[in-house]
Phi, psi and omega in degrees: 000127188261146197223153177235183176278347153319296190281322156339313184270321189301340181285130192292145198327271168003288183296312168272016202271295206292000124308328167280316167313329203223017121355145229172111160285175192201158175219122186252144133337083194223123174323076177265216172313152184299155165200164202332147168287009131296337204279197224243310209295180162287142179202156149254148229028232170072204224235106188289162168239101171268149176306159146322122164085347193271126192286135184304138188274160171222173185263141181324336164295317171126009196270103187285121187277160199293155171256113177264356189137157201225133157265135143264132249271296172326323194296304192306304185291348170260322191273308185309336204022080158202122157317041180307305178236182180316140154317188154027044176210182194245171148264075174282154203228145214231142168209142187266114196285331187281319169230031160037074198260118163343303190054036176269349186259158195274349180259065174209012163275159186081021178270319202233167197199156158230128196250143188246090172249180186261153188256022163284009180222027192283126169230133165283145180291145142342294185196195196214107175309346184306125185231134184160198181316335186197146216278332193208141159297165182281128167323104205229114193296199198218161173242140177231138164234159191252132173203165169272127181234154191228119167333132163301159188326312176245045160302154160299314179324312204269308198302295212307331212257342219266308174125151208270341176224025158336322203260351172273342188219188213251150216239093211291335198274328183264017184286283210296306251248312164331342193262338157321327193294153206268317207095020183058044181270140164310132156231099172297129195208153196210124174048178189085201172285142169288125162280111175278176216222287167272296192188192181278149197280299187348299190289302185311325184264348195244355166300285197286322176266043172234011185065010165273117167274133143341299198249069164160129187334294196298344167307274181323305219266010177311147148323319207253004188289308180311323210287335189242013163331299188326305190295338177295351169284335177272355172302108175244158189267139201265323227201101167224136209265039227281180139279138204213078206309307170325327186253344171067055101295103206247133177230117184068233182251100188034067189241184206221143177270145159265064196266142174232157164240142143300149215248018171251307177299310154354275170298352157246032095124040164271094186263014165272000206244005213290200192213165176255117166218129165270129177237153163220138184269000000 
């Protein structure tokens, strides 16, 4: 959720202390004029650019995935002026558009793929095995802002602070979180915080790509969940994906795709490792 220093001092002391501490840049997206299905820069849709010999991903079903858009890794490290991601590569970011997969069963990995290629060996693909209404989205450059983004109301970061009975008199904090809302503008969004749609991610990416299913009491309640709580602080958000009529991406009922990585697989740049969650409000 992106914040400025206006709306930041309107926030109560408390609230804003634990918002300035835990601040996060961010680089949002907003869909501009069409461009090549090919080119090198960030883009959304278009034509992935694969190494030589690297195959187009498909899902353990066997379902060839949509190609959604690529970062290049210099533009995102110059505007972030941090080394975030490997020099010199594009990101291509991949989804199985046919069965959309969730990403609370730990068996909904291999739906989505992040491809790392470098671009002195960079080849644009040809076409797209995708078969359905349309083969490939259309290829469209990005306007990028720098922005500050701040945990949502119900981050643990935020939730600790609100006070054990906040739900009995009028709530001051969800008062101030109400001034966030967009208007339903797409938000495309690379590092920082996530807008959520349902909750928080964190726990949830460190649940399912740990072999803990989720989405059903017997999940939460595993033997093994206090042992990998910890590790969801290492889970960063890489990508967020909104629905976006300009791009004909709708994921579920106007929902927003999430790619997440841990920050430790980050810094040696193993993005095979990343994890998927889809939210809808």
């Amino acid at each position: 959720m992106e914040i400025d220093d206006h709306l930041l001092g309107a926030a109560l002391p408390k609230l804003r202390a634990v918002l300035a501490e835990t601040a996060l840049p961010s680089l949002r997206l907003t869909v501009a004029a069409e461009c090549a299905p090919d080119t090198t820069g960030t883009r959304l849709g278009g034509l992935p650019l694969l190494a030589p010999g690297v195959a187009w991903p498909y899902s353990p079903s066997g379902n060839a995935q949509y190609f959604l858009g690529q970062l290049n890794s210099d533009d995102v490290n110059a505007g972030l002026g941090a080394a975030y991601l490997p020099p010199e590569t594009v990101l291509g970011f991949f989804y199985d558009w046919a069965e959309q997969r969730w990403g609370f069963d730990p068996a909904d990995a291999g739906h989505w793929r992040v491809v790392v290629t470098p671009l002195d060996s960079a080849v644009g693909s040809a076409s797209s095995p995708v078969s359905g209404p349309s083969e490939s989205f259309t290829g469209h450059a990005v306007d990028v802002a720098v922005v500050r983004t701040v945990p949502g109301i119900e981050e643990p970061e935020v939730e600790a602070g609100r006070g054990k009975h906040w739900w009995q008199r009028r709530d001051p904090v969800e008062d101030f979180y109400r001034a966030f809302e967009h208007d339903d503008v797409p938000l495309h969004r690379v590092f920082g915080w996530p807008d959520l749609l349902q909750g928080p991610m964190r726990l949830e990416c460190q649940l399912a790509a740990n072999g803990v299913h989720h989405g059903n009491p017997a999940g939460l309640e595993g033997a093994r969940v206090e042992q990998l709580r910890p590790g969801a602080e290492d889970w960063l958000l890489l990508w967020q994906v909104d629905t976006d009529d300009t791009m004909d991406w709708v994921w579920a009922d106007s929902g927003r795709l999430y790619y997440w990585i841990r920050r430790q697989d980050l810094a040696v740049g193993d993005f095979d490792r990343s994890w998927l969650v889809l939210q809808c409000s």
